[in-house]
Structure formats: structure tokens, C-alpha cells
C-alpha positions in Angstrom: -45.0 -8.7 18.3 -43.1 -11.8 16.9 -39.8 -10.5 14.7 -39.7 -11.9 11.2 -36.8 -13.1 9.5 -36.0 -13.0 5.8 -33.5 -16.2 4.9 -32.1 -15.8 1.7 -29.6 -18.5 1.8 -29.1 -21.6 -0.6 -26.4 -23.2 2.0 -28.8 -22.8 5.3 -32.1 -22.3 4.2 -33.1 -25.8 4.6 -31.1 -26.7 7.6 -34.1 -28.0 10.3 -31.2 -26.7 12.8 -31.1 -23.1 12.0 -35.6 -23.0 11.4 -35.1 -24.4 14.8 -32.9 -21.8 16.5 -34.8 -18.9 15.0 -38.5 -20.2 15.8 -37.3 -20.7 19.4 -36.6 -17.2 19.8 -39.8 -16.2 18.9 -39.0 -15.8 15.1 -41.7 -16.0 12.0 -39.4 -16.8 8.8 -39.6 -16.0 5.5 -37.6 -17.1 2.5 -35.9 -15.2 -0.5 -35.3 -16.8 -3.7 -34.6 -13.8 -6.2 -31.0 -12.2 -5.2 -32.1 -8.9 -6.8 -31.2 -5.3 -4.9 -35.1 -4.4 -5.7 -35.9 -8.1 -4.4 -34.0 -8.0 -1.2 -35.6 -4.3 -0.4 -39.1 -5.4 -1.2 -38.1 -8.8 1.8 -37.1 -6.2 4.1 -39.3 -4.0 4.3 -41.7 -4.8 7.6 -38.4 -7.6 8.4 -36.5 -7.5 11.5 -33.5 -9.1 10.5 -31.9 -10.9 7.3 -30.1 -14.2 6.9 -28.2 -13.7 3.4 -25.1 -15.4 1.1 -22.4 -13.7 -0.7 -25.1 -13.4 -3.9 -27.5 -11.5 -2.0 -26.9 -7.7 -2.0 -28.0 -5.6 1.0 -27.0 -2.3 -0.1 -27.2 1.3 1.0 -30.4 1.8 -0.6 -31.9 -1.5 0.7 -30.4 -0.1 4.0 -31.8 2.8 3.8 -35.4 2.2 2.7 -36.0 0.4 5.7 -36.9 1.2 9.1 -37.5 -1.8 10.7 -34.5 -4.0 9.9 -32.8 -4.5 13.1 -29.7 -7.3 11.9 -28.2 -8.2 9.0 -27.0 -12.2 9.2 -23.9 -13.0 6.8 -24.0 -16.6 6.1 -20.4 -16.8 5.7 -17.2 -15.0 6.4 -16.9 -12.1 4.0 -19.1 -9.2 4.0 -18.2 -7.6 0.7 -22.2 -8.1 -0.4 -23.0 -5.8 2.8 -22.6 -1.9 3.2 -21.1 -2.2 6.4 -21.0 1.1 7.1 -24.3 2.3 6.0 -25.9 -0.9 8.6 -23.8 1.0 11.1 -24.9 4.5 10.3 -28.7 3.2 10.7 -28.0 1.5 13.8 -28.6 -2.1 12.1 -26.5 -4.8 13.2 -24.3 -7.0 10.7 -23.1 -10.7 11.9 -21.2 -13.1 10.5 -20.1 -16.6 11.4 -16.0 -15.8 11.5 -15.1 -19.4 12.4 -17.4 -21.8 11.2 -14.8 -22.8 7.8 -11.4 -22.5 9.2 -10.5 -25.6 8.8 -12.1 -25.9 5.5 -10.8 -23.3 3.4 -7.2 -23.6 5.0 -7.3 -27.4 4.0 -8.8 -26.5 0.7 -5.7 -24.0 0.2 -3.4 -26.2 1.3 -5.3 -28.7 -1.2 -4.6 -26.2 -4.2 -1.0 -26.0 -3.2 0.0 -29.6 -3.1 -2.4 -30.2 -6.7 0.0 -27.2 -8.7 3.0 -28.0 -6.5 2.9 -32.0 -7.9 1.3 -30.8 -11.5 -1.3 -33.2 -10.6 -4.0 -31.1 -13.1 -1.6 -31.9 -16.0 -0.8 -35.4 -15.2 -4.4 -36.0 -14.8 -5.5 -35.0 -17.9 -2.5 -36.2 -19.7 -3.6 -39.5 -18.4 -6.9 -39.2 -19.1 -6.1 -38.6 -22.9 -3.9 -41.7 -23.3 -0.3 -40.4 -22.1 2.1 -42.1 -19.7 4.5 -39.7 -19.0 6.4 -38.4 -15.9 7.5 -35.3 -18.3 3.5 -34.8 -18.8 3.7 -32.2 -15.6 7.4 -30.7 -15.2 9.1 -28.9 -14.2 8.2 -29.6 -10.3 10.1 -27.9 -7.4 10.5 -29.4 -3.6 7.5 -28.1 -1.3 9.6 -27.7 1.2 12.6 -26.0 -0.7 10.4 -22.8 -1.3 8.5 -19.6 1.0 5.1 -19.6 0.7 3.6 -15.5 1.3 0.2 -15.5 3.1 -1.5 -12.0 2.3 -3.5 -11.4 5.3 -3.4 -13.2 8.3 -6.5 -13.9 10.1 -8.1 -17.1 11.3 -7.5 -19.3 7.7 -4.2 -18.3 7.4 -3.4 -19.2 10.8 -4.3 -22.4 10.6 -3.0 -22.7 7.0 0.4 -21.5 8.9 0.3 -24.0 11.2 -0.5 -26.9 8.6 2.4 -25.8 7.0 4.9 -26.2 9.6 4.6 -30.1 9.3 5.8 -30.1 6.0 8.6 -27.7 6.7 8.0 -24.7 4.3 9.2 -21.6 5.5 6.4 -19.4 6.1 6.1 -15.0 5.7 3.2 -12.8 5.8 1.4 -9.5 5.5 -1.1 -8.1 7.1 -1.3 -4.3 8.7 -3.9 -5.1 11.4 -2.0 -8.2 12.9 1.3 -8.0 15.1 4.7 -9.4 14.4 4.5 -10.6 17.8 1.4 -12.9 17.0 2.4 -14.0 13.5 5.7 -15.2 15.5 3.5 -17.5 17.7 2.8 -19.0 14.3 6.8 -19.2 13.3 5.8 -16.9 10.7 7.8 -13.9 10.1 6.2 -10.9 9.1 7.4 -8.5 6.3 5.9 -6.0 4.0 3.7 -6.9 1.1 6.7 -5.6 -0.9 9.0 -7.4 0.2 6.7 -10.7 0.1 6.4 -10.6 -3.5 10.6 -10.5 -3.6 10.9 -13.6 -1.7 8.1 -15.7 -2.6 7.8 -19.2 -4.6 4.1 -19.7 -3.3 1.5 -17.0 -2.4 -1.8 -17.5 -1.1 -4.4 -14.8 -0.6 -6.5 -14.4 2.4 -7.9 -11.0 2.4 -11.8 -10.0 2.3 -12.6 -7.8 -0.4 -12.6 -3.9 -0.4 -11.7 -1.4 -2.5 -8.3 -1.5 -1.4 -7.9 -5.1 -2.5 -10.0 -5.3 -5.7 -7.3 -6.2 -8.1 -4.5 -6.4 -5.4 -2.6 -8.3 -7.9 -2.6 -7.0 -11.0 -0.2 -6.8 -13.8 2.9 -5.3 -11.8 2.6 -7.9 -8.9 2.6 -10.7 -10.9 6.1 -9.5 -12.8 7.8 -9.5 -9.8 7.3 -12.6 -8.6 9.6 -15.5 -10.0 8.4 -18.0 -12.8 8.7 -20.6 -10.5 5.6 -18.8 -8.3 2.2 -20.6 -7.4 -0.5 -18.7 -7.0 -3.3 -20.2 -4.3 -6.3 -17.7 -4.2 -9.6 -19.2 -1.5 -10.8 -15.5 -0.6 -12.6 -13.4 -3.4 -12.4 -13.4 -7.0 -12.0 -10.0 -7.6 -8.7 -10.0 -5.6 -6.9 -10.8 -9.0 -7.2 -9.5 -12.4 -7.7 -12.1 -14.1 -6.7 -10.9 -17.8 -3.7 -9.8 -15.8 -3.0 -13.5 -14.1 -4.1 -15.2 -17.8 -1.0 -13.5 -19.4 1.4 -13.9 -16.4 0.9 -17.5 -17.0 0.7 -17.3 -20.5 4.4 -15.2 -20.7 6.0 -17.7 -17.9 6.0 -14.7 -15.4 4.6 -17.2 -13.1 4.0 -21.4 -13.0 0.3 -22.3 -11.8 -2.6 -21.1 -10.1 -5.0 -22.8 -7.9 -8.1 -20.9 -7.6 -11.6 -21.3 -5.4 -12.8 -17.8 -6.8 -13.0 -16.0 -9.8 -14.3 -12.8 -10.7 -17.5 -13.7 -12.1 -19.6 -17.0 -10.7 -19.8 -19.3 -12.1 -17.5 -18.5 -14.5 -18.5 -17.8 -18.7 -17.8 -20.7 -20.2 -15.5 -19.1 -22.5 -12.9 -18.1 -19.7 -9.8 -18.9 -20.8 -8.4 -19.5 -17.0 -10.9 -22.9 -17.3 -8.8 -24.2 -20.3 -5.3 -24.1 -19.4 -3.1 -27.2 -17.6 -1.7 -24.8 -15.4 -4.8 -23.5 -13.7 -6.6 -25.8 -11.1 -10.2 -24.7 -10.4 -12.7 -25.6 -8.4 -16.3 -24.2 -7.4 -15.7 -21.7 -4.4 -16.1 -24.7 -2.4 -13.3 -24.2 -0.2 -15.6 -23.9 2.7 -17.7 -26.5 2.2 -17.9 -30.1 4.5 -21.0 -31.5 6.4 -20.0 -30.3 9.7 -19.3 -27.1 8.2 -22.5 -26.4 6.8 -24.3 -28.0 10.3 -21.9 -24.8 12.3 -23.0 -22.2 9.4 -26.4 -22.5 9.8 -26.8 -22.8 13.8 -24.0 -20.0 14.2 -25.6 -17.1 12.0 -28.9 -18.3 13.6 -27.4 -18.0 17.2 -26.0 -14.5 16.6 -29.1 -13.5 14.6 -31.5 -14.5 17.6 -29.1 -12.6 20.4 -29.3 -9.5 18.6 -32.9 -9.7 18.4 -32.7 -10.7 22.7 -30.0 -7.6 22.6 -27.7 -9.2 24.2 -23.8 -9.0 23.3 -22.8 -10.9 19.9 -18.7 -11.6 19.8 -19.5 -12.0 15.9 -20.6 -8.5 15.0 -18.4 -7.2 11.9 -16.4 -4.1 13.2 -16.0 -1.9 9.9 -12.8 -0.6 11.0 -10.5 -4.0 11.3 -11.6 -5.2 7.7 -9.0 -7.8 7.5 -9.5 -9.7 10.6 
């Protein structure tokens, strides 16, 4: 019997390449528009696998209340919308497409960086109103006079690391699943999240979320950075309290933020992060460009289809290095 597939993502669903893929293995599809728990267990039931987004939650109940769901397919990096370990438990399979945005989300970073660094949020809207002046977005530092912390230190950092290099900003990171040895190969030096928040003038977060890192910086973290500090965040929302980065800026404990995420998406329209100067902002887009998109939606189709031929996936989420 033919598997079916559930697709349940707004980024891939329509991609001819990825319906392509999928009916070539033998695959019937189906598509998912509500992003409800009670929707997606309702999808699954009689399904052999799942193609989902960040929105859609496959939870331990959904998990659970199925016996026919062979693979779960993450359109995406993170996997935070996924009980991991429950998949595991039931022998179901979770994918994700680790690579397919590298260069994306580290450009995007790098993107935030340069816009705070150069105050280019307040000059732009300074402009915009009628004001000509170079005072409109001081004080500025030198890029290249101040350490920029990466928190976590897989594949985006990396090649955030390495984009760094050319514009000679000294470079730190922490990350307890990678090696000093590797993050040398990188010229970065690696040092305790402690000690990264001592030395810092520009921090950028790269770390999926768990429990461990919901709220990873938080009230304390952002005192004891300096008021000079720039924080860049392209990985999850929840990473920051927000009330707690809102007044951090709003006391000087820190300069700017550039943010992809936020805790809630889209945003209320009355968060306050959306009217200040010192907060750029943009639509968790950081992984978005038309080749991008193109390697999404054939790479979670590729691994979805070889778990359903059982043969070996190198993108299968291992539970136990969360960070990588």
C-alpha cells in the first residue's frame, strides 16, 4: 500500500519540486491548513509520515495517538514544535533539513549587526521624518574595535565566524557540545558562557530552543553586559525575555538589539520592542532566499522519502546533542 504524507507547510507546500520527490517514492499527499494539536492528530491518524513548520505542533499526545506514523519531516532547522523524545520512544523518525539556511541566517545576523552597529534604524527614520543629522544615530563604536560572543556554535555560527574574520572582529564562543579544538579551526576561542558575557560588546544567539534556553537571557545577563553591547538574536524568540531586554535598553544596560524572533509571532501590535529606535526587527525571515526555499523543500522531501525506503538519513535529529 502507497504511504500517505500529511504536508503542513506554508514555505514548501506548493513547491512542484518537493510534490515531485514524494510522488516518486510512491507517496499519496495530503495537505494541513489548521495548525491545531487536535488538527494535526486528526492528519495523522492512518498517515505515514508528516512534513510540518515551526507553527505546527506534533506533540506527545499527537505522537501517541497514532500507530501508523512512521516520520516526522521538520521543514526547517529547529525542532522545538516536535517531542523529540516521545517520536523516539514510539520508534517514529524525526528529520530536519540542518543545512539548507546557513548561509542565510548567518548573513541575516551579520545583517542585524552592521544595521545597530551603524544606527542605520535611527538614521532612517530620522530621515524619513525630515532630519538631517549625523547626531540622529550616536553614539557609534568601531566594528572592528569590539568581541562579538556567539552562544552556540553550530553550522550558522560557523559560518557567521568565518564572515567575521574579513572584517577583523575578534571572535569568542560557547557551546558545551562543540570542542575548543574545532572552534579554533574557526580562530574563535572558546570560553564559558560566563565569561562571554564579561567580555562582550556584541552577542549573537544561536541556540535551538529547550528548556534550558527558554529565557537564557533574562534580567541578570543583560546587567552584566556593557552599555555599549548589541544584542543580535536569528534563533528562537523565547531565548530572551523580552520585558527583561525592553528595560535593559530602556535603563542603558545595553545599546540595540537586532532581532529575527520574538516571543510571540507575529508580534501584538502593542509590543513595545516594535516602537523603539534602538530595536531593529524583522519578520523571522533570516532564512529566507529563493534558493533557500528551492533546498528546503527538496531536502525534507529527500529524507522524508528514505525513511519511508528505510534506508540511512544523515538528517535524523539525535535528542541527545540538542545544540548541534
Amino acid at each position: 500500500m502507497d504511504p500517505t504524507i500529511v504536508l503542513c507547510d506554508e514555505k514548501t507546500v506548493d513547491q512542484t519540486d518537493q510534490v515531485e520527490i514524494l510522488e516518486a517514492a510512491g507517496a499519496t499527499l495530503e495537505t494541513l491548513d489548521k495548525k491545531t494539536e487536535a488538527a494535526v492528530e486528526a492528519a495523522v491518524s492512518g498517515a505515514d509520515g508528516i512534513i510540518v513548520d515551526a507553527a505546527t505542533p506534533v506533540t506527545r499526545r499527537v505522537i501517541e495517538r497514532t500507530d501508523t506514523l512512521e516520520v516526522v519531516g521538520r521543514a526547517g532547522i529547529g525542532v522545538d514544535n516536535i517531542d523529540v523524545e516521545a517520536a523516539v520512544n514510539n520508534d517514529i523518525t524525526v528529520v530536519n533539513v540542518p543545512d539548507y539556511s546557513l548561509e542565510e541566517v548567518s548573513t541575516h545576523a551579520f545583517a542585524l549587526l552592521l544595521a545597530c552597529n551603524r544606527g542605520i534604524s535611527q538614521y532612517n527614520r530620522a530621515v524619513k521624518s525630515g532630519t538631517w543629522d549625523w547626531k540622529a544615530g550616536r553614539p557609534l563604536h568601531r566594528l572592528s574595535s569590539g568581541t562579538l560572543g556567539l552562544v552556540g556554535f553550530g553550522g550558522i555560527a560557523r559560518r557567521l565566524a568565518a564572515k567575521l574574520r574579513t572584517f577583523g572582529v575578534d571572535v569568542i564562543a560557547t557551546d558545551p557540545y562543540v570542542d575548543a579544538s574545532m572552534m579554533r579551526d574557526y580562530g574563535v576561542g572558546k570560553v564559558s558562557f560566563d565569561e562571554l558575557l564579561e567580555r562582550v560588546e556584541y552577542l549573537s544567539i544561536h541556540v535551538p530552543l529547550y528548556d534550558e534556553t527558554r529565557h537564557m537571557f533574562s534580567v541578570d545577563e543583560f546587567e552584566r553586559l556593557p552599555e555599549s553591547a548589541i544584542v543580535i538574536n536569528t534563533s528562537r524568540g523565547p531565548v530572551i525575555d523580552e520585558p527583561a531586554l525592553v528595560a535593559a535598553l530602556e535603563s542603558s544596560e545595553i545599546a540595540r538589539a537586532g532581532l529575527d524572533v520574538l516571543e510571540s509571532e507575529p508580534p501584538a501590535p502593542d509590543n513595545p520592542l516594535l516602537e523603539r529606535d534602538d530595536v531593529v526587527v524583522t519578520p523571522h525571515t533570516a532564512w529566507y532566499s529563493r534558493a533557500s526555499r528551492r533546498d528546503l523543500s527538496e531536502g525534507v522531501a529527500r529524507a522524508v522519502a528514505a525513511v519511508l525506503r528505510g534506508d540511512p538519513n544523515h538528517s535524523v535529529v539525535d535528542p541527545e546533542t540538542p545544540w548541534i
